[in-house]
C-alpha positions in Angstrom: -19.4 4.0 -20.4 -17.6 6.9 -21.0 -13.4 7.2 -21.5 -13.0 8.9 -17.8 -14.9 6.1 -16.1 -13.2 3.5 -17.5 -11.3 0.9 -16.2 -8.8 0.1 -18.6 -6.7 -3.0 -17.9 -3.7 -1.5 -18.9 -3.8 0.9 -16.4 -0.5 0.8 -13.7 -2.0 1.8 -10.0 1.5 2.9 -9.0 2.7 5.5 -11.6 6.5 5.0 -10.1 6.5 1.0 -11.0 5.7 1.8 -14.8 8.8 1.2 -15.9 9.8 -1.6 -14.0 6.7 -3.2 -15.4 7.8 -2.7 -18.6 11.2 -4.0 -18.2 9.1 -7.2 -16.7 7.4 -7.8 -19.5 10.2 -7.7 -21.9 12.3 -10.0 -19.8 9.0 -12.4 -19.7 8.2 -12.2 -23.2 12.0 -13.3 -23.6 12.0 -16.0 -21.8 9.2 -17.7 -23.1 10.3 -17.3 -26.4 7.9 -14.2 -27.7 9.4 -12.2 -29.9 8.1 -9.3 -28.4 9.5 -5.4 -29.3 10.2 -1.6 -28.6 7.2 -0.2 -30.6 4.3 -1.8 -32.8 3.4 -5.5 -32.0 0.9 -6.1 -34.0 2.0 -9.0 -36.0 2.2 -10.6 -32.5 -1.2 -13.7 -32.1 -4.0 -12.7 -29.8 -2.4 -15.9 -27.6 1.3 -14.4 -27.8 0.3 -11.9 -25.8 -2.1 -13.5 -23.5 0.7 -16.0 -22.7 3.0 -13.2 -22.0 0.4 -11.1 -19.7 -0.2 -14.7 -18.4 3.4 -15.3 -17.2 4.0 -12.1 -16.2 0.9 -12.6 -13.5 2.0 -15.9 -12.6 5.8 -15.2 -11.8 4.4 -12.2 -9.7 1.8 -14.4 -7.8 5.3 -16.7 -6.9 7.1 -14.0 -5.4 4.5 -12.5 -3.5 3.6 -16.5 -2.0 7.3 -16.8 -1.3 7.5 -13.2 0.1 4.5 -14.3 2.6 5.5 -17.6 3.1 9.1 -15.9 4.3 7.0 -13.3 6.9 5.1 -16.1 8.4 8.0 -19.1 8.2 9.7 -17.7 11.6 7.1 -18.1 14.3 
């Protein structure tokens, strides 16, 4: 597969929420206890980081069930 047809799983869709991503996964990593930092993780487990990219898709599938669940609440 070459590098310009790949589908990297890092990759953010929406340029403009990069940075709010970011901060998201900081504020995840801190409140499950990860020492996670600015710069090179690498002493960081293999399951550290899954649990953080774990978290970080869970707490986003809640607020977008609560966001629908809020649209379709009123009829």
């Amino acid at each position: 597969m070459s590098s310009s047809n790949k589908s990297g799983s890092n990759r953010v869709n929406v340029p403009e929420a990069r940075e709010a991503l970011n901060r998201f996964k900081y504020e995840v990593a801190n409140e499950i206890g990860v020492p996670l930092k600015q710069g090179y993780n690498g002493d960081l487990t293999s399951a550290e980081n899954g649990y953080v990219g774990g978290y970080m898709v869970k707490k986003m599938i809640e607020a977008q069930e609560k966001e629908m669940a809020g649209r379709t609440g009123g009829r």
